[in-house]
C-alpha positions as CSV (number, residue, x, y, z in Angstrom):
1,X,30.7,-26.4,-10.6
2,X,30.7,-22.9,-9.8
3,X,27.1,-21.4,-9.7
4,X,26.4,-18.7,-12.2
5,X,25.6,-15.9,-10.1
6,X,29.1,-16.8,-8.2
7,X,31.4,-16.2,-11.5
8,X,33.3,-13.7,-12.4
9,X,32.6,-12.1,-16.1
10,X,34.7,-14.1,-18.2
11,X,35.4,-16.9,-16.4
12,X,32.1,-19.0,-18.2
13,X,32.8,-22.2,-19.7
14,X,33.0,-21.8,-23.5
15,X,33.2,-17.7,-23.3
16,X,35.7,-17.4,-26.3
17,X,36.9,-13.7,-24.9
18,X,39.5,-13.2,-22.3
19,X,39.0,-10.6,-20.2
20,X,41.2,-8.1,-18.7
21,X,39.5,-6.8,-15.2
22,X,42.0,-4.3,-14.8
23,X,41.5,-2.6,-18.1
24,X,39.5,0.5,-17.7
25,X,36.1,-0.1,-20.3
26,X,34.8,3.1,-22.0
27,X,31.1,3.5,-21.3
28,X,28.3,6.0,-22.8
29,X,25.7,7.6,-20.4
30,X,22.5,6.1,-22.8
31,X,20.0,8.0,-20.0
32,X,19.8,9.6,-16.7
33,X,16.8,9.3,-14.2
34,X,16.7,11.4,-10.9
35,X,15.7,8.9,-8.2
36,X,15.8,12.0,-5.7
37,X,17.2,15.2,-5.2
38,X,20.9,12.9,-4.4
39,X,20.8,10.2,-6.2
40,X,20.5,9.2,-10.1
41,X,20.1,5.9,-12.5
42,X,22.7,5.8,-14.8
43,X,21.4,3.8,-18.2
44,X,25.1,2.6,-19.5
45,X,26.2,1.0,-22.8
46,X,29.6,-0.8,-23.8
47,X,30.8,-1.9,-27.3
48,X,32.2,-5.3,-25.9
49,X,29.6,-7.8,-24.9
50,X,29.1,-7.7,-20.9
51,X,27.7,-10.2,-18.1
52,X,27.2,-8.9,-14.7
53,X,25.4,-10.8,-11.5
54,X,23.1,-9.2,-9.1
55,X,25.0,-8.0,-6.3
56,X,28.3,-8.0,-8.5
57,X,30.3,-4.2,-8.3
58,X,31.9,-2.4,-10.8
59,X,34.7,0.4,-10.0
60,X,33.4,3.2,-12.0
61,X,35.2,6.4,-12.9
62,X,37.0,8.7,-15.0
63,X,40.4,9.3,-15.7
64,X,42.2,12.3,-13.5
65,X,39.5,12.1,-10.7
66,X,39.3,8.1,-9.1
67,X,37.1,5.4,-9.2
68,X,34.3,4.2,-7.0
69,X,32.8,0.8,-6.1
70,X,28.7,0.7,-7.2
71,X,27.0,-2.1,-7.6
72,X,24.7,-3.0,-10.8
73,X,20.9,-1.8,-10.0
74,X,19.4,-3.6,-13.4
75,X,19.5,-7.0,-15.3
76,X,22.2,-6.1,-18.1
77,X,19.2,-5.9,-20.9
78,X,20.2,-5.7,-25.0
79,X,23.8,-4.6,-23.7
80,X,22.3,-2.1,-21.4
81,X,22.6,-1.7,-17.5
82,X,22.0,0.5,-15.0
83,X,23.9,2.0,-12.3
84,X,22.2,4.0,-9.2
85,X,24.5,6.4,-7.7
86,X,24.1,8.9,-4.6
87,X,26.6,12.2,-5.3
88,X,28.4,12.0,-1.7
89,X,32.1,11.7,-2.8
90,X,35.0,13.3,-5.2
91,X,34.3,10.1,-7.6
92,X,30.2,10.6,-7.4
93,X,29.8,14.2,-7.3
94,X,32.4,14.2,-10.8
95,X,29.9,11.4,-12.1
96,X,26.7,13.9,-11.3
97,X,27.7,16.4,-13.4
98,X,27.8,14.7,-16.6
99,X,25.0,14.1,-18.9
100,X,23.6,12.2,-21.5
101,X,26.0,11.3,-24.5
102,X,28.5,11.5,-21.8
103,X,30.8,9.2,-21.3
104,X,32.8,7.4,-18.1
105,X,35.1,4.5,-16.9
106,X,34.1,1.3,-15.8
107,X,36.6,-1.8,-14.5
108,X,34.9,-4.8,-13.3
109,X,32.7,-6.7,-12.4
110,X,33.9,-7.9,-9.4
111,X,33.1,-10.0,-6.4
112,X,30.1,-12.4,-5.3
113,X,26.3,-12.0,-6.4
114,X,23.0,-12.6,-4.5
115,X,22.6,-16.9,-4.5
116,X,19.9,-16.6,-6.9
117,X,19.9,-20.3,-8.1
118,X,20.8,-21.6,-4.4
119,X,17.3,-20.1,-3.3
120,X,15.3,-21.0,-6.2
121,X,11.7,-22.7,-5.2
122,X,11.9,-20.8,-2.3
123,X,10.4,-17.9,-0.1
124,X,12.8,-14.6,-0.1
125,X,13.0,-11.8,2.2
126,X,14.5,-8.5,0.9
127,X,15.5,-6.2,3.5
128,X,16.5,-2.5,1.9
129,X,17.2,0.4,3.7
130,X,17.9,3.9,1.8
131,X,19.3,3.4,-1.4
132,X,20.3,-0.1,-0.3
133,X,17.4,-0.6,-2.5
134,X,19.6,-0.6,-5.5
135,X,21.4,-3.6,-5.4
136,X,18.5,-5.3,-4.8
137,X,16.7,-4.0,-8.0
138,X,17.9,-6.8,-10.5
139,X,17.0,-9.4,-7.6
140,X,13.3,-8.6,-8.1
141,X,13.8,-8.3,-11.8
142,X,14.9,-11.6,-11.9
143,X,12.3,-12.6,-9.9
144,X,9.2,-10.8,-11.8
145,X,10.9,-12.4,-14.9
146,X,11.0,-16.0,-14.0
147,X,8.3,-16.0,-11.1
148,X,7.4,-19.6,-10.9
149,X,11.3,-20.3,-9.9
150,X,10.9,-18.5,-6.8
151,X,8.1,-19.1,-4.2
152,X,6.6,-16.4,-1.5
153,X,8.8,-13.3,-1.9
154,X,8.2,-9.7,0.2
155,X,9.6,-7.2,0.1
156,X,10.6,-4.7,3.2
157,X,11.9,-1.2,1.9
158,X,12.5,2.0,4.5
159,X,13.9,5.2,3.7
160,X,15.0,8.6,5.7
161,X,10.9,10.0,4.4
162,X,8.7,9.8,1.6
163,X,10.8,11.9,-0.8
164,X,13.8,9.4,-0.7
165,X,12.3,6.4,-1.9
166,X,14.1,4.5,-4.6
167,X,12.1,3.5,-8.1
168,X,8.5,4.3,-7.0
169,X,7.8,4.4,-10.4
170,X,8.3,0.9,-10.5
171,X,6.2,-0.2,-7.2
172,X,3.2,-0.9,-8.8
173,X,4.2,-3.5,-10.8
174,X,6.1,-5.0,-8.3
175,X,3.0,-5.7,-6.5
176,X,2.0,-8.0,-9.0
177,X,4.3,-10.5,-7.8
178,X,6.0,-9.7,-4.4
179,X,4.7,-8.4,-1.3
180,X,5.6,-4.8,-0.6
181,X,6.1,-3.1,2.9
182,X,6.9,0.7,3.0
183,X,8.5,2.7,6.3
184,X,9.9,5.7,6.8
185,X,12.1,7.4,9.4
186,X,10.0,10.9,9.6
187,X,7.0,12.6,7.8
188,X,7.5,15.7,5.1
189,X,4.0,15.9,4.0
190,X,1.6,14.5,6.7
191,X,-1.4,14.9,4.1
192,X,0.5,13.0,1.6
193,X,1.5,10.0,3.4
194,X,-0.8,7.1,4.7
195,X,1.7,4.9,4.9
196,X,4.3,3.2,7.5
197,X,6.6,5.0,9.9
198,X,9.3,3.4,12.0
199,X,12.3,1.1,11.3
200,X,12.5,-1.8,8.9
201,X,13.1,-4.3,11.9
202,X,9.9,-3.3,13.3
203,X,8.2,-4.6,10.0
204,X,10.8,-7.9,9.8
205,X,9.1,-8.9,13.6
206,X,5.6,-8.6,11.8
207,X,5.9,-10.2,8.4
208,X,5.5,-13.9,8.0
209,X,8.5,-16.1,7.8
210,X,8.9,-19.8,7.3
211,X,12.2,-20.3,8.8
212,X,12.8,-23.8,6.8
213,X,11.7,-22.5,3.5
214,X,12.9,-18.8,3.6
215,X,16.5,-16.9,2.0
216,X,16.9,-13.5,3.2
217,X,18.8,-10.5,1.3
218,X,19.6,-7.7,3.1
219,X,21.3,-4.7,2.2
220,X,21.5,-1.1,3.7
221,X,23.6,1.0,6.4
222,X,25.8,-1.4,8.3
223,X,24.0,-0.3,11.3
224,X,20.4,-1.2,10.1
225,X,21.8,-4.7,8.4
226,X,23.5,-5.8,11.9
227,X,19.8,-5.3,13.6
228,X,18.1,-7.1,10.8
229,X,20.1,-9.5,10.5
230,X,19.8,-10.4,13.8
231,X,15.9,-10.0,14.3
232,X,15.7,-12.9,11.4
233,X,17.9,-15.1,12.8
234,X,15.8,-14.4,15.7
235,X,12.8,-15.8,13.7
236,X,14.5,-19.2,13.6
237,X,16.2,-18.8,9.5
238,X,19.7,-20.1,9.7
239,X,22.2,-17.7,9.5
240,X,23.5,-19.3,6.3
241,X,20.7,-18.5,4.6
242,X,20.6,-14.6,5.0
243,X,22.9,-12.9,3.1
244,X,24.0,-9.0,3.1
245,X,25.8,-7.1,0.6
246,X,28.7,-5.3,2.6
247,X,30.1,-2.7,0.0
248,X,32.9,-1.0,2.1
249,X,36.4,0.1,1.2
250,X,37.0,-0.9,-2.0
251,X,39.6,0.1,-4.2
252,X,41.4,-2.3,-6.5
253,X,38.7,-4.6,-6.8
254,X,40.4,-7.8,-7.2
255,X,42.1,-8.4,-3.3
256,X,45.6,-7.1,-3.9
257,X,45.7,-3.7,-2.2
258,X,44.5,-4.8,1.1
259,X,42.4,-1.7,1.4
260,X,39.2,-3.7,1.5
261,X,40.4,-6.4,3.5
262,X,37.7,-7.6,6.4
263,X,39.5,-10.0,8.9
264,X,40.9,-12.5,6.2
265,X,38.5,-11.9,4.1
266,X,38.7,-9.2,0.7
267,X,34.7,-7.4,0.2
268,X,36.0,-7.1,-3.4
269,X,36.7,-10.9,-3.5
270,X,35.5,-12.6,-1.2
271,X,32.5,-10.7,-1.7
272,X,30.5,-8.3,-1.6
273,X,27.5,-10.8,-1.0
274,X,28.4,-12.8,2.3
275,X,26.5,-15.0,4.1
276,X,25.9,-13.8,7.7
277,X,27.3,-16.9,9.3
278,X,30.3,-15.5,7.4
279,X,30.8,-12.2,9.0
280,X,29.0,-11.5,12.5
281,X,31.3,-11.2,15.3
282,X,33.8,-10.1,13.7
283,X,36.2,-7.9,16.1
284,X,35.1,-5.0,14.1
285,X,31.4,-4.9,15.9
286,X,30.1,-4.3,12.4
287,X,27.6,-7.5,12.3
């Protein structure tokens, strides 16, 4: 049987709804939280009931301007989710104008979540760079909600400086059940900042890593995963077990346009979430 986190919405035993992925769903904006001055968490609400994995995407919209892939950043809680979203594109920049009440386009969700039941009783590694963060989010949710089922779990998390970090507000808490390593590229405020400064793989050499009890998720630039993903295989975890979340080129969302399409393999399909041992050397040089 197909794991959980590895189903599409709909596709549970006993769910007594059909659903049609390519049908657009009309969701309200319930909130709006600035993250930083580029990016902003999206609080969503549907009338239909609505499952969604860590890690899974949904193409979100509106009607005359496109869609985008983005994946979930939140558990889906009393029918409410979250979506993080950095305004760099047509689709985003359209989506940071609106407001609360508003309402936009969703299709989905698509694709492969993080193997949340495959690495249950043992240690994780998150790896987030920038607002790689995001997809991660639900992850540690998940994990602070049913801590016993996991066991050792850190945390490494860089960003460009101190003004772009993801969810601080949510940091402390964290600590209470996860280990927590901060770096950033460059300093704004050299009297405000005591903390870390250099690259995440610099803090992946220095962290401690049982290499036969340890799942790794890693999500960021392309660049920073490839050099990540490599220094943990270098730390003796199989590359099976590390797993990135490689959000590029979607479109359709469900393999037929092509546009996605990764040397035989569809992102939107086949992934997002792939197992390393599943993508390096590819011809493209990306991992």
């Amino acid at each position: 049987m197909v794991p959980d986190e590895h189903r599409p919405h709909g596709d549970n035993e006993g769910d007594s709804e059909i659903v049609n992925h390519l049908v657009p769903l009309k969701a309200k904006i319930k909130d709006i939280r600035t993250e930083t001055s580029e990016v902003k968490t999206y609080t969503l609400s549907l009338e239909k009931r609505f499952v969604m994995q860590p890690g899974q995407v949904n193409m979100i919209g509106y009607p005359g301007v496109g869609e985008a892939p983005i994946s979930i950043s939140s558990l889906v809680s009393d029918g409410y989710f979250d979506h993080t979203i950095k305004a760099v594109g047509r689709v985003t920049r359209f989506i940071d104008t609106l407001r609360k009440g508003n309402y936009l386009f969703l299709r989905g969700p698509y694709g492969k979540g993080w193997p949340m039941d495959v690495a249950r009783q043992n240690n994780i590694l998150l790896v987030a760079g920038g607002i790689g963060l995001a997809p991660l989010k639900p992850v540690i949710q998940m994990i602070m909600q049913k801590r016993n089922f996991f066991g050792e779990v850190t945390l490494i998390y860089g960003a460009r400086n101190e003004e772009s970090f993801l969810f601080t507000n949510d940091f402390e808490r964290w600590r209470k059940g996860i280990s927590l390593h901060l770096t950033v590229d460059e300093i704004l405020h050299p009297d405000a900042w005591r903390g870390r400064v250099g690259l995440v793989t610099d803090l992946v050499a220095e962290v401690e890593i049982d290499p036969d009890k340890t799942f790794a998720f890693v999500c960021g630039p392309e660049v920073m995963m490839r050099f990540v993903c490599r220094g943990i295989a270098l730390r003796n975890v199989p590359p099976s077990r590390i797993y990135i979340s490689m959000e590029r080129r979607m479109k359709c969302g469900i393999g037929h346009c092509g546009h996605c399409q990764h040397y035989g393999l569809f992102v939107c399909k086949d992934g997002p979430i792939f197992p390393f041992d599943r993508v390096r050397g590819l011809p493209d040089g990306m991992l």
